[in-house]
FIFIDREN-48278 format. One record per residue (C-alpha): residue in three letters; x, y, z; residue number from 1. Coordinates in pm, 1 decimal, always signed. Layout:
N
  rest         X         Y         Z   nr
   ala         X         Y         Z  NUM
...
//
This chain:
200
  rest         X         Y         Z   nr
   unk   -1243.6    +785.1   +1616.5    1
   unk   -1593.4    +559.1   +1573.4    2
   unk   -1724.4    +502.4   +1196.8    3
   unk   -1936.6    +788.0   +1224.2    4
   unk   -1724.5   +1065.8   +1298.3    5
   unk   -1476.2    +908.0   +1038.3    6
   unk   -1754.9    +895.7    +760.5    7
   unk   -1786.8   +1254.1    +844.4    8
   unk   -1459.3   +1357.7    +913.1    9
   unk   -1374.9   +1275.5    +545.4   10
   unk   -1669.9   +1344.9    +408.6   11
   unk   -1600.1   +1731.0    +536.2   12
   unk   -1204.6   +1675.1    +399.4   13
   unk   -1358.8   +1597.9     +26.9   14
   unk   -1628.6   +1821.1     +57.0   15
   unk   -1378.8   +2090.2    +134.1   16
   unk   -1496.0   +2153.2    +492.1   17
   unk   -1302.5   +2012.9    +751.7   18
   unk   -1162.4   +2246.5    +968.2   19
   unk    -878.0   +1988.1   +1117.5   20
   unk    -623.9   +1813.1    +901.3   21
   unk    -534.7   +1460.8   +1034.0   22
   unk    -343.4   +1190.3    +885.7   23
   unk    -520.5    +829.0    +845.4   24
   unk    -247.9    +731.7   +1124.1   25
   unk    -498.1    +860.5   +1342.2   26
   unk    -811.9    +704.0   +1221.9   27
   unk    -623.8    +380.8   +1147.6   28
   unk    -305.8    +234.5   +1084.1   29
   unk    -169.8    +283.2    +731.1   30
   unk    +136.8     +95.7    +793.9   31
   unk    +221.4    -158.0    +474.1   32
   unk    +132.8    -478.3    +664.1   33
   unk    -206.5    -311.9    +701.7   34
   unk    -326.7    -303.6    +384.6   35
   unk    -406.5    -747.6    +417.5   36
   unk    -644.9    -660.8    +648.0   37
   unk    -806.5    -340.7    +534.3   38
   unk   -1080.9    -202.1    +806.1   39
   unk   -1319.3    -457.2    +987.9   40
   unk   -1657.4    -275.6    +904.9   41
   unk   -2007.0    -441.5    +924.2   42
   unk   -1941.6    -621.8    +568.5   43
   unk   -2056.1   -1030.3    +536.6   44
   unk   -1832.1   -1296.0    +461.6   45
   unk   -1701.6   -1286.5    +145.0   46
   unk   -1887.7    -992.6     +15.2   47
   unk   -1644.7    -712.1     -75.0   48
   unk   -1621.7    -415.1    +122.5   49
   unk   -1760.8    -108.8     -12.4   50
   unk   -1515.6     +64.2    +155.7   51
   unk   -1190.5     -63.9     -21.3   52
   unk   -1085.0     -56.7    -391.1   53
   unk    -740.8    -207.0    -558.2   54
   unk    -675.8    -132.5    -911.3   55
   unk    -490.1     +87.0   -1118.9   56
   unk    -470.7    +450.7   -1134.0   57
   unk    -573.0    +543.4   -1545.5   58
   unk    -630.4    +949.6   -1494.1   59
   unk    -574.7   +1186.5   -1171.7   60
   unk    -632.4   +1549.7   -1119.8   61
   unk    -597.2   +1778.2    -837.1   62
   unk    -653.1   +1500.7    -573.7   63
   unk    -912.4   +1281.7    -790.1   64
   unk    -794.5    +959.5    -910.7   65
   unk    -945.7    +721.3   -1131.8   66
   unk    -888.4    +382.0   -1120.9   67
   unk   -1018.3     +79.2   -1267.1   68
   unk   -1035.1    -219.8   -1104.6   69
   unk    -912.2    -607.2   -1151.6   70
   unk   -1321.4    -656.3   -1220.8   71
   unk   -1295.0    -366.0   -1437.5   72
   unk   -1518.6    -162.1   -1241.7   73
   unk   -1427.6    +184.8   -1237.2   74
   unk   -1389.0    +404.8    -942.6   75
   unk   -1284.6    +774.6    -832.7   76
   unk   -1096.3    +808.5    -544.3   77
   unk   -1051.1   +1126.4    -364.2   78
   unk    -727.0   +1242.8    -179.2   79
   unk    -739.3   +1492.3     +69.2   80
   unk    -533.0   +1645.2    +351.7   81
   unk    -660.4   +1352.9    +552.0   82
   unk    -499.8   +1078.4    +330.8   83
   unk    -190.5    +927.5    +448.8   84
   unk     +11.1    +771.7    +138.5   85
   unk    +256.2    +493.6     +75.6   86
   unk    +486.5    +439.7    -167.1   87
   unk    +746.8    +202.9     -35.3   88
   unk    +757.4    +486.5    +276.6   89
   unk    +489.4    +723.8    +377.5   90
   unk    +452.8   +1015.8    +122.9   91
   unk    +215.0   +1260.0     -76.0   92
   unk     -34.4   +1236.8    -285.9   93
   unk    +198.6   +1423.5    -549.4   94
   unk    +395.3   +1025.5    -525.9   95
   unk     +73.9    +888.6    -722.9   96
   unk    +119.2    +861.7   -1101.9   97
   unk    -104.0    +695.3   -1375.7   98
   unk      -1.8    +350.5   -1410.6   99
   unk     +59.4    +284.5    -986.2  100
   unk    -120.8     -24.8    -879.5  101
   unk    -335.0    +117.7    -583.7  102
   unk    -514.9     -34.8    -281.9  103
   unk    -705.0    +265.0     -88.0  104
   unk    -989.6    +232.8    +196.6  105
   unk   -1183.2    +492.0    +294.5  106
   unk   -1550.4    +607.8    +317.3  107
   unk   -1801.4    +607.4     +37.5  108
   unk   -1936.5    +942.1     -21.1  109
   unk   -2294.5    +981.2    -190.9  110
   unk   -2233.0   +1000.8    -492.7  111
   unk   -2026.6    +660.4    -532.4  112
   unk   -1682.3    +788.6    -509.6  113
   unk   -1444.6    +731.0    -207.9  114
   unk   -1265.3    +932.3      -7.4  115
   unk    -960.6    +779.4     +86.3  116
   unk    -799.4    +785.7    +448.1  117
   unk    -544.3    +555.2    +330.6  118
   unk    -411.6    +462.4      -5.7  119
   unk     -85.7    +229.6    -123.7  120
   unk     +78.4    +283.9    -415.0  121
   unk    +260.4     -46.2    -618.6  122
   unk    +223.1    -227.8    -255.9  123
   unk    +335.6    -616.7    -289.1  124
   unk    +365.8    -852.7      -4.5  125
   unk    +501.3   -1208.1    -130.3  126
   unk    +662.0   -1506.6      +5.6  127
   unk    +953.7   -1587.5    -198.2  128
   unk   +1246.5   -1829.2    -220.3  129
   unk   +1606.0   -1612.0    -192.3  130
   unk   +1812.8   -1739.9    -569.0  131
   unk   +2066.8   -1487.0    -479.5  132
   unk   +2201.1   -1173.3    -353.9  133
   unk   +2415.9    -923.0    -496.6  134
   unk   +2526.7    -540.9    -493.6  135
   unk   +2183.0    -339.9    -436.2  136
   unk   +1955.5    -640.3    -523.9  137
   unk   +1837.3    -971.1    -465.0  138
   unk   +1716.4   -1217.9    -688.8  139
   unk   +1375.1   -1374.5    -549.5  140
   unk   +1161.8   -1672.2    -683.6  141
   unk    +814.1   -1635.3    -604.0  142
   unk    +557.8   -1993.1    -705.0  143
   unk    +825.3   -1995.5   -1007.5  144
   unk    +803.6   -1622.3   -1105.3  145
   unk   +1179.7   -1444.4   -1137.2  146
   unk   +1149.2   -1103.8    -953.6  147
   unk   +1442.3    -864.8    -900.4  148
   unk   +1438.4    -696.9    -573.9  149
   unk   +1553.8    -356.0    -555.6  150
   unk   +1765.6    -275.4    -227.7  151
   unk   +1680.9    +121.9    -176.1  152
   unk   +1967.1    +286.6     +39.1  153
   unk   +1768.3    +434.2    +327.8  154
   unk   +1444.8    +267.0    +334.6  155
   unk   +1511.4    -125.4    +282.8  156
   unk   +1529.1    -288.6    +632.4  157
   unk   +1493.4    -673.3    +727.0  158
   unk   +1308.9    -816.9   +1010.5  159
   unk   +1549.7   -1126.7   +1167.0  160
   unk   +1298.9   -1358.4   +1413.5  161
   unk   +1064.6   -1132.8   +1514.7  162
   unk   +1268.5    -849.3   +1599.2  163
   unk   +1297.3    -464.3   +1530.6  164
   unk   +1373.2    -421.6   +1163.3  165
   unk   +1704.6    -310.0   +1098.1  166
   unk   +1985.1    -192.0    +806.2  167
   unk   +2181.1    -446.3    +848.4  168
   unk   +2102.7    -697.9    +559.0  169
   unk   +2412.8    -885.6    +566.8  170
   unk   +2186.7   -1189.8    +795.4  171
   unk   +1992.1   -1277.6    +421.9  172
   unk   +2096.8   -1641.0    +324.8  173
   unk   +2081.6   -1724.5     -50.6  174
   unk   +1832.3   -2034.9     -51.5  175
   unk   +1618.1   -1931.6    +251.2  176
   unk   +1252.2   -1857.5    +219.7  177
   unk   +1125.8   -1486.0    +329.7  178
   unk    +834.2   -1237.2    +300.9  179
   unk    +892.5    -938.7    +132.5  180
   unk    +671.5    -578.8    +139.9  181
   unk    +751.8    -354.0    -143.7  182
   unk    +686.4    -117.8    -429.3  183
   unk    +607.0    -290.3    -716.1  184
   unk    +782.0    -110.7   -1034.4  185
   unk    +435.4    -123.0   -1304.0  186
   unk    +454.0    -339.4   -1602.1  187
   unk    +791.5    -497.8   -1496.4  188
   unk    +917.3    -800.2   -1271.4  189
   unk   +1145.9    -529.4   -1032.3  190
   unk   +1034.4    -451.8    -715.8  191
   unk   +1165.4    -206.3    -442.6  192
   unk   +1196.5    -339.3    -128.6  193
   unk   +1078.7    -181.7    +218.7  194
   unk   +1097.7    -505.3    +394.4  195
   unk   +1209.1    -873.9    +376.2  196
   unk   +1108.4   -1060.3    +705.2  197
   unk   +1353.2   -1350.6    +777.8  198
   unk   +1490.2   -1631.9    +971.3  199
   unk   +1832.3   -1556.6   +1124.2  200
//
């Protein structure tokens, strides 16, 4: 789908007009890895893109969300039909609750808002030192910050050289360096985890 029949496609979806229901999947990948390098529109070096807001979610009602940004900045953020959600898996919109930490890209609409085609709820992605591992968690140092990760029966998988991610966590090594992509838990040092990328 080109920019233009995107901008419109979602445009149509907040506007209440769109007469197909698609999932961002199809305009773009909303995988978690994703979300570092948010869609490659015609936007300078280093100037933000217009198209992409993080920040956290202070009000939401019937698929409008405010959030305020890191700058302070304020935005609303429309979910629609279209939008594809994660919150440590894909999801709803119903996962989003005041408080989530948010990262969403989608098109601007006139009036300032955006209409999201995909947002992430809590999403971290950190490199972190393994301190230890125990029954359902992991204890993970990241630049000298203690976070508890959260093993979630069902949904945590790790990623061993390169290869398919799998269940099996039993490879993890206590003192071994790893990336993990999770759901942050707000206002805590806990973390969910999705994935943790490792050497075997």
């Amino acid at each position: 789908m080109d920019s233009l029949a995107r901008r419109r496609f979602l445009s149509n979806a907040v506007l209440g007009t769109a007469t197909t229901v698609v999932g961002a999947s199809t305009i773009g990948s909303f995988a978690p890895e994703a979300v570092a390098d948010p869609m490659k529109l015609d936007v300078e070096a280093g100037a933000p893109d217009p198209n992409f807001v993080e920040g956290r979610i202070i009000s939401l009602k019937k698929g409008l969300l405010m959030v305020t940004s890191s700058d302070k900045s304020m935005h609303q953020i429309h979910l629609t039909g279209a939008t594809s959600v994660w919150k440590l898996r894909p999801t709803t919109s119903d996962a989003a609750k005041v408080g989530d930490g948010l990262y969403a890209r989608g098109v601007r609409m006139p009036d300032g808002s955006l209409a999201a085609d995909a947002v992430w709820l809590n999403i971290v992605n950190l490199q972190v030192h393994i301190t230890s591992i125990g029954r359902g968690m992991m204890h993970l140092d990241h630049h000298g910050d203690r976070i508890v990760g959260h093993v979630v029966a069902g949904t945590t998988a790790a990623v061993y050289n390169s290869t398919p991610a799998v269940s099996d966590l039993s490879l993890l090594q206590v003192g071994k360096h790893a990336q993990v992509i999770g759901a942050w838990r707000p206002d805590t040092n806990e973390v969910d985890l999705a994935t943790v990328y490792a050497a075997a």
